[in-house]
N, C-alpha and C positions, 0 to 999 in steps of 0.2 A: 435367832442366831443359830447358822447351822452346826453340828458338831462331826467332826470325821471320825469317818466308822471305817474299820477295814476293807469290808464288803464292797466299799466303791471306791477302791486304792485303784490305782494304774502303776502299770510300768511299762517305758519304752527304754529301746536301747540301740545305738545305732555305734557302729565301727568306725574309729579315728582315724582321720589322716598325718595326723600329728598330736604326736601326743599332748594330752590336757585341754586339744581344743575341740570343744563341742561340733557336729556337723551340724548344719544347718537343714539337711535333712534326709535321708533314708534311715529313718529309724522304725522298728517295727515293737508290734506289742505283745511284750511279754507273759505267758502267763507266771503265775507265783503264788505259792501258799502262803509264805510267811518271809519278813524280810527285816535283819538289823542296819541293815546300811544304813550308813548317817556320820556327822563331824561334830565333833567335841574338842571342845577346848576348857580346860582345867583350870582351879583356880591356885595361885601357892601362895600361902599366909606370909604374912609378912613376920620378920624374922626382926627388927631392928627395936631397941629397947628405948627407953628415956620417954616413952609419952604415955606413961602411967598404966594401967592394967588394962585401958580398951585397945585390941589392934588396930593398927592402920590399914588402908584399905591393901584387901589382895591382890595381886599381880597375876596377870593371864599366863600361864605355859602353852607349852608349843599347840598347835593344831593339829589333829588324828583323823584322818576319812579312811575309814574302812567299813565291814560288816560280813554278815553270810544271808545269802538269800536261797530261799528253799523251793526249789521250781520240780514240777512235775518229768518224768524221761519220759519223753515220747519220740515218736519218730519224725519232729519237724522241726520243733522249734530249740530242742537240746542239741540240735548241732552247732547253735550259736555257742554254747558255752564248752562245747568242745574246741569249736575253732579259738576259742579265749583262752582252753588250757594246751592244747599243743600248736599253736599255728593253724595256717593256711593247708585246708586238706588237698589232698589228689584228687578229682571228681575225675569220673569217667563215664560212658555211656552216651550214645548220640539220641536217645528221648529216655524220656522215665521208664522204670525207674532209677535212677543216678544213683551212682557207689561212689560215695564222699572217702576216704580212707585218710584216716587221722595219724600222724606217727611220732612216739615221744624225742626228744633230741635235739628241736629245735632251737638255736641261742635265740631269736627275736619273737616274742609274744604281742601280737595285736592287743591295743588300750581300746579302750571303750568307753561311753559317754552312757550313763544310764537316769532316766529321770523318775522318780517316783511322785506319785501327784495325789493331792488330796483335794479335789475336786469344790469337795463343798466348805471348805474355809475361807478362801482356796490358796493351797501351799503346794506349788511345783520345785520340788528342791532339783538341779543336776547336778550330778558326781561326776566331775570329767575326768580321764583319767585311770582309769580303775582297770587293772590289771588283775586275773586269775592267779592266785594264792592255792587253793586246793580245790579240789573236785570229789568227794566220795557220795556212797551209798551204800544201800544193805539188801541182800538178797534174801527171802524168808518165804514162806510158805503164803502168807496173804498176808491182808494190809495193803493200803496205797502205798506206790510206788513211788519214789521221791528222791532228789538228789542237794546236794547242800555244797554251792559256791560260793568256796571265800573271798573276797576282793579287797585288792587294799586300792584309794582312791589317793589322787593329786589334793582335790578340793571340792568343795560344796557351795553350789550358789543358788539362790529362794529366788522365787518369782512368784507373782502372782497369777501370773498366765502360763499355758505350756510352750516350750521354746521346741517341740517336739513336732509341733504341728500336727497331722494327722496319722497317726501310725500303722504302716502296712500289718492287714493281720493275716496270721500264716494259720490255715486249720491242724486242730488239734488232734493228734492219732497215740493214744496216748498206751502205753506198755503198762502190764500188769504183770504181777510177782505170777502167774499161772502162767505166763510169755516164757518164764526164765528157766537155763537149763545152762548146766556145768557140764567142763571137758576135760578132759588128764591128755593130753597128748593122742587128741582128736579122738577118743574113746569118751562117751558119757560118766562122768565120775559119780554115783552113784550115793547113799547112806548120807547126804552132807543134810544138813540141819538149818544152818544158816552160814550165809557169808557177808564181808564185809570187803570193800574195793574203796581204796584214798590214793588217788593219784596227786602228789605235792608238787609245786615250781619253785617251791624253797627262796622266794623271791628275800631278794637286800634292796632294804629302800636308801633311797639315796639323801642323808638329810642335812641336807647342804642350807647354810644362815641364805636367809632371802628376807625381802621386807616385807610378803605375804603372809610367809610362815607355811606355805608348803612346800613337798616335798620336791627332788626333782627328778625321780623317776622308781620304778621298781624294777632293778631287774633279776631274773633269772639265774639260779643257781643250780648245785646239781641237784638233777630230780630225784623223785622216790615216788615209787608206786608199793603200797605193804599192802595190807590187810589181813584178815583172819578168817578160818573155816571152821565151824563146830562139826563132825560127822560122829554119825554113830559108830563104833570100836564093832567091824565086822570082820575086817580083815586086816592083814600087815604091809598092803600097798603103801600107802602114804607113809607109818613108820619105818618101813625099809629103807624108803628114798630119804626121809630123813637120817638116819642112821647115814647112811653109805654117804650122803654128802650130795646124791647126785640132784639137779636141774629137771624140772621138766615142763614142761607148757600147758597152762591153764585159761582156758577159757571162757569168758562169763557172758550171757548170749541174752538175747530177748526178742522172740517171733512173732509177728501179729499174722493170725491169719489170712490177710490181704497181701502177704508178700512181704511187709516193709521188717526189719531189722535190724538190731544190734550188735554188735559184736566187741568184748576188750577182750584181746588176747595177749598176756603177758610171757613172756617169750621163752624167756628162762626163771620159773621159783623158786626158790631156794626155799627147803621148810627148815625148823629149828626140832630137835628131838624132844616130844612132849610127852608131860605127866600122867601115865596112863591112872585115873583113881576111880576107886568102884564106892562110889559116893552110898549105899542102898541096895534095894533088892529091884529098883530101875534099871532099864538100860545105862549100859558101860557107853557114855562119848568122852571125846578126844577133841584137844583145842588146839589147833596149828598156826602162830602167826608167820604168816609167810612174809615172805621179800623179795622184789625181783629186781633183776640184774641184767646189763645190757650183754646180749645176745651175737654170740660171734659168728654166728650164719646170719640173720637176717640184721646184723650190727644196729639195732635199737634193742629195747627194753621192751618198748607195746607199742601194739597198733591196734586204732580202733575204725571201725568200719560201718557207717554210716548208710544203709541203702533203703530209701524213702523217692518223695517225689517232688521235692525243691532241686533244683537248679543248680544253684552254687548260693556258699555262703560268703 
């Protein structure tokens, strides 16, 4: 009897025409380090007395599909989970390489059908359904480079076969924390330590009585993009603009030397005035949880920008 190992998990995923309902097929395969996706349903004790000290049996509660799955940032296949947190991009370019440009704002987010497969039991669950919750990562000196999408799902349905069929695979061109490089307002911002980027869709699920028990939609609320920078205390750029209140544009990059690129630039930050403490006879850093805000010249929050050598997503 075979037992499933990680190691030979799949995932494909392919983009809905309607929502909660699976396509029958363009779905491609994804890659993924690690993945909670999956539905639960709970059990509540029974509450009623008179039949002596054994309970009677438990009652099912509602139905839950969600998860976070933890995919690599590369330049090919993250722009699917881009186009899941802000929409349909702009692509531009009459051959490769294409500049996909991403932009926060959007009221309608693309649902997505995602199947995870365990090959040798064999348990092919689909999540149809499943709408972008958050999108963040972390920028630091090395370590694998990794991004963490949350999704919340309609429902869950088991098969023993993949209802996937055979999944388009897109080559892997994959970004490393030595790619990556900060900007203050198109100047290189220099002494930072590490960063941290959470772009949210603040989704409201819709959880309306049904005789399935899911839900009937997630949608879209207002967004937030925060995160945090650690830098080293060299100088009083960043506490100034804190202090004074002012705005400025931050942007968080990833170059492969082949050309292809990333870019989130958050248009207007706001930082908060932080604790300067001299912890030791170590270096003096400074922790800044910033927040950005939607932008009265280019009227979004962020844009991110996509230029690889896929086509359109």
């Amino acid at each position: 009897m075979a037992r499933a190992q990680g190691a030979r998990a799949q995932m494909a995923l392919a983009f809905e025409t309607s929502y909660g309902t699976p396509p029958a097929s363009g779905y491609v395969r994804m890659p993924f380090a690690s993945a909670t996706l999956g539905a639960e349903q709970p059990l509540l004790d029974s509450e009623l007395l008179g039949y002596g000290r054994d309970p009677l049996a438990p009652v099912k509660d509602a139905l839950t599909a969600d998860g976070n799955v933890v995919v690599p940032i590369d330049a090919s296949t993250f722009g699917f989970w881009l186009k899941a947190a802000f929409g349909q991009p702009i692509t531009t370019g009459a051959e490769a390489p294409w500049s996909h440009e991403f932009r926060s704002g959007s009221w309608a987010l693309p649902s997505m059908s995602i199947e995870t497969g365990m090959p040798e039991v064999p348990r092919f669950a689909m999540y149809s359904g499943c709408v972008l919750d958050t999108l963040s990562w972390q920028m630091q000196r090395s370590g694998l480079l990794t991004a963490t999408a949350s999704l919340v799902a309609q429902g869950e349905a088991i098969a023993t076969a993949s209802a996937a069929g055979t999944p388009a695979d897109i080559a892997l061109q994959r970004f490393g924390h030595f790619h990556g490089a900060i900007s203050r307002n198109g100047q290189p911002l220099g002494n930072i330590v590490s960063a941290e980027i959470t772009y949210a869709n603040n989704l409201d699920r819709i959880e309306t009585i049904r005789s399935d028990g899911r839900i009937d939609g997630a949608d879209p609320s207002i967004a937030a993009l925060t995160g945090r920078i650690e830098v080293r205390f060299a100088d009083q750029v960043l506490v100034s603009q804190a202090i004074n209140g002012d705005p400025c544009a931050l942007s968080f990059a990833y170059t492969l030397p082949s050309g292809e690129s990333l870019t989130l630039t958050a248009h207007a930050v706001h930082l908060p005035r932080p604790r300067i403490e001299i912890a030791g006879p170590q270096g003096v850093q400074a922790t800044f949880d910033w927040q950005a805000a939607r932008d009265a010249t280019s009227g979004r929050m962020c844009t991110v920008t996509l230029i690889n050598a896929v086509e359109e997503y």
